[in-house]
C-alpha distance (Angstrom), angle and dihedral (degrees) to the residues before:
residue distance angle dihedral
X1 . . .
X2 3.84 . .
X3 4.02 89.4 .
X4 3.76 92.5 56.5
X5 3.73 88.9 41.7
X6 4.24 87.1 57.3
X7 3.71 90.8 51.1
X8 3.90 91.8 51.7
X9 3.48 107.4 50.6
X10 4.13 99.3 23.6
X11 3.72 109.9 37.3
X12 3.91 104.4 16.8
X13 3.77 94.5 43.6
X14 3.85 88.9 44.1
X15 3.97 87.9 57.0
X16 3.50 99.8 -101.4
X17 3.61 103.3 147.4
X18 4.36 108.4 157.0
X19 3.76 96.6 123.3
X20 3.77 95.9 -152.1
X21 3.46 82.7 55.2
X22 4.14 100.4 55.0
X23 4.13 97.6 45.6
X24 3.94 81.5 52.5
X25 3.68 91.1 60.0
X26 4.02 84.1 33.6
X27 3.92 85.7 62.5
X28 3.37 125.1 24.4
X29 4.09 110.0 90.2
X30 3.72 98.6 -116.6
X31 3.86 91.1 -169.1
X32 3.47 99.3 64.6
X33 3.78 87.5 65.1
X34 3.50 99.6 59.8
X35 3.75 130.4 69.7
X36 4.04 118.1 -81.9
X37 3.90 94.9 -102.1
X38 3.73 98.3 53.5
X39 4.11 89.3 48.8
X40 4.28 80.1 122.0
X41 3.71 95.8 50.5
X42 3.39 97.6 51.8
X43 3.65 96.3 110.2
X44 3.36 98.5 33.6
X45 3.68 119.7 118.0
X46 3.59 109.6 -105.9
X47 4.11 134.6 54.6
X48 3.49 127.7 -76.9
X49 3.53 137.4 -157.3
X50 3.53 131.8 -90.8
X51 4.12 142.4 -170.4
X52 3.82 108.1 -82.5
X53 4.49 96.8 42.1
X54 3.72 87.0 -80.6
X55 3.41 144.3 114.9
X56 3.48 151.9 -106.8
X57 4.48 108.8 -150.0
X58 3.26 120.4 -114.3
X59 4.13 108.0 -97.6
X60 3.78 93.5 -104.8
X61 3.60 95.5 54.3
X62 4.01 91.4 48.3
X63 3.94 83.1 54.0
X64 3.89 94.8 41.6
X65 3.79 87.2 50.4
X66 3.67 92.6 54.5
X67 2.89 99.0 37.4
X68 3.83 94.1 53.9
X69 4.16 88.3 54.6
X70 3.82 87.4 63.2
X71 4.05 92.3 -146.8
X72 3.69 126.5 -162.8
X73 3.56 119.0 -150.2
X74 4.28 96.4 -109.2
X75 3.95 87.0 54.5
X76 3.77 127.2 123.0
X77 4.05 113.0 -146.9
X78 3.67 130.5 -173.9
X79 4.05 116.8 -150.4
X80 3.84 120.3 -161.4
X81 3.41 107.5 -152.6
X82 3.93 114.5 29.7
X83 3.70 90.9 -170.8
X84 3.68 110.1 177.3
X85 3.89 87.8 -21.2
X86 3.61 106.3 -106.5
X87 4.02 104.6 121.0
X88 3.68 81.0 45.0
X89 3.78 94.1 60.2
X90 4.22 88.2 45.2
X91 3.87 85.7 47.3
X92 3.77 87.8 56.4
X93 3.67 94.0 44.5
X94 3.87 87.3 58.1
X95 3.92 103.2 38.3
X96 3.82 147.3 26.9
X97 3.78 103.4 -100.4
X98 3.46 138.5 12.1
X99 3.79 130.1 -150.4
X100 3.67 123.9 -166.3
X101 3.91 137.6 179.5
X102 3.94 119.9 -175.2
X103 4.36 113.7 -179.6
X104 3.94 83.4 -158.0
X105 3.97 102.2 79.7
X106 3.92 101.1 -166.5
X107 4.31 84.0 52.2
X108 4.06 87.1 45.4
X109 3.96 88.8 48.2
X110 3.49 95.5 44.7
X111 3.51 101.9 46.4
X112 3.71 87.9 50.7
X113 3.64 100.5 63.6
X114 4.05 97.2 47.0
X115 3.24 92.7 45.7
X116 3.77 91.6 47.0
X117 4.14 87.3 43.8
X118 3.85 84.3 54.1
X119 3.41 87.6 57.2
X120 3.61 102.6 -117.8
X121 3.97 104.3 155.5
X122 3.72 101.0 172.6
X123 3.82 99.8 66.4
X124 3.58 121.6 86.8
X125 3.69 113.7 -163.9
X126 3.81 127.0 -154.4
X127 3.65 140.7 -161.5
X128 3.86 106.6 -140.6
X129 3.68 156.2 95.9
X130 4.04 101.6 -69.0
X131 3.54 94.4 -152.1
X132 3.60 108.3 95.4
X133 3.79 90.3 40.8
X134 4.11 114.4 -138.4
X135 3.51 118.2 -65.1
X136 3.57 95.1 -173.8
X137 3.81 91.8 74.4
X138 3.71 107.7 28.9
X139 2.97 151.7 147.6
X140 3.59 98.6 71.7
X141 3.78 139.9 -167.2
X142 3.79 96.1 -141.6
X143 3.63 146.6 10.1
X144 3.83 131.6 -147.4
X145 3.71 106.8 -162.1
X146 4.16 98.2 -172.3
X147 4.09 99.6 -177.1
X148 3.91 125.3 40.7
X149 3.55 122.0 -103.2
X150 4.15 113.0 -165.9
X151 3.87 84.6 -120.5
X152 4.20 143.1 20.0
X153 3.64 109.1 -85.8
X154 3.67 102.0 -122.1
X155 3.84 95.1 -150.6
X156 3.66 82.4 54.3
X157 3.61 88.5 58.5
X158 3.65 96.0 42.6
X159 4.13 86.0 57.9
X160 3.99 87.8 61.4
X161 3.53 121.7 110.8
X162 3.58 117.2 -130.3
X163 3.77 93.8 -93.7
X164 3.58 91.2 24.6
X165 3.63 122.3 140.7
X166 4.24 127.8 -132.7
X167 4.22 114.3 -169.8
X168 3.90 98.7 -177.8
X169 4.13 125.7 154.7
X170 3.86 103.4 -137.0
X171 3.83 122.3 -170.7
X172 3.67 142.7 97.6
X173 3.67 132.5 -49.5
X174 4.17 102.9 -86.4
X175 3.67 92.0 -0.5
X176 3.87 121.6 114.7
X177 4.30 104.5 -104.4
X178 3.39 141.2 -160.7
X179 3.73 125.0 -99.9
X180 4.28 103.6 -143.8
X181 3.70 130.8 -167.9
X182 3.95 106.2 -148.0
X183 3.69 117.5 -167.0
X184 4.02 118.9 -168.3
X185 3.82 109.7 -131.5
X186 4.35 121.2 -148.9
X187 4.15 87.8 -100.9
X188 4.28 90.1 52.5
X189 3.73 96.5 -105.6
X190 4.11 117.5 124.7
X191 3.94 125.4 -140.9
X192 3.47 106.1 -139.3
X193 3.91 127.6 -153.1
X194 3.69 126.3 -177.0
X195 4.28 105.5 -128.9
X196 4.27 90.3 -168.6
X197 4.16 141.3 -69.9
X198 3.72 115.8 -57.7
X199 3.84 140.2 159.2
X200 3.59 131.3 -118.8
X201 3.74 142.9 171.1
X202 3.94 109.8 -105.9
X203 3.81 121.0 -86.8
X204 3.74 101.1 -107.8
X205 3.73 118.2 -147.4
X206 3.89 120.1 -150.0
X207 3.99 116.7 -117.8
């Protein structure tokens, strides 16, 4: 099976060892969150294109990512930037609910419906600028920040649990950036530890 395949010679031999984390990428059908042509690179080790110039990560930085947020199963996590939906559907292999924003709303839309024909009823998908987070459900446990901003949203931050975990690439537009772990402390500051150089599209901010 190619999905078993990915997980032993990209995450596993990588070091990536969560086990929530590996039957995740064991399970969820990584080709039907990629565009129709690229169907036989799904598994491949690398990004791919999607609708709207962006991207969907390449599977060992979804699993790095999650890995990274060190989820328990009763947690609540946020993801900015739902993309074509895929590290949503791992998120809500791992945890109890799932909250997504996209800005680009044919990517929100889409994402939506396969991850609602997968049957994935505990991720709620919106259209919207991912900036400011979504007060309506925080505080949360985690944070998935999927495209790099040149700086930590601070109302991201603010949405944090105390205990609550951030994994966000930061950096310029173009420019190799940093993939940080942010942990909120009891007085509202964050440690912050760099996990290793990756590249993202740009965090896009609505009008």
């Amino acid at each position: 099976m190619k999905r078993e395949y990915m997980v032993k010679t990209q995450l596993v031999r990588r070091g990536l060892e969560d086990p929530k984390v590996l039957q995740a990428m064991r399970k969820v059908p990584r080709h039907r969150f990629v565009l129709p042509d690229d169907v036989d690179q799904a598994y491949g080790d690398h990004p791919l294109p999607i609708k709207g110039r962006q991207t969907i990560s390449q599977p060992y930085i979804v699993a790095a990512m999650t890995e990274a947020g060190k989820l328990k199963a009763s947690d609540k996590v946020l993801e900015i930037g739902t993309g074509s939906g895929y590290q949503a559907a791992i998120l809500a292999e791992i945890v109890e609910q799932v909250f997504t924003i996209e800005i680009v709303p044919v990517l929100a839309k889409d994402a939506e419906a396969v991850l609602d024909e997968l049957g994935y009823r505990n991720v709620t998908v919106k259209a919207g600028d991912g900036y400011q987070g979504w007060t309506e459900f925080a505080p949360f446990d985690a944070i998935i920040v999927t495209a790099a901003p040149d700086h930590v949203p601070q109302p991201l931050i603010d949405q944090l649990k105390v205990g609550g975990r951030m994994v966000i690439p930061v950096g310029r537009v173009h420019k190799t950036q940093q993939l940080r772990l942010l942990t909120k402390q009891e007085d509202g500051s964050v440690t912050d530890e760099t996990l290793m150089a990756v590249r993202f599209v740009p965090f896009t901010r609505g009008e």
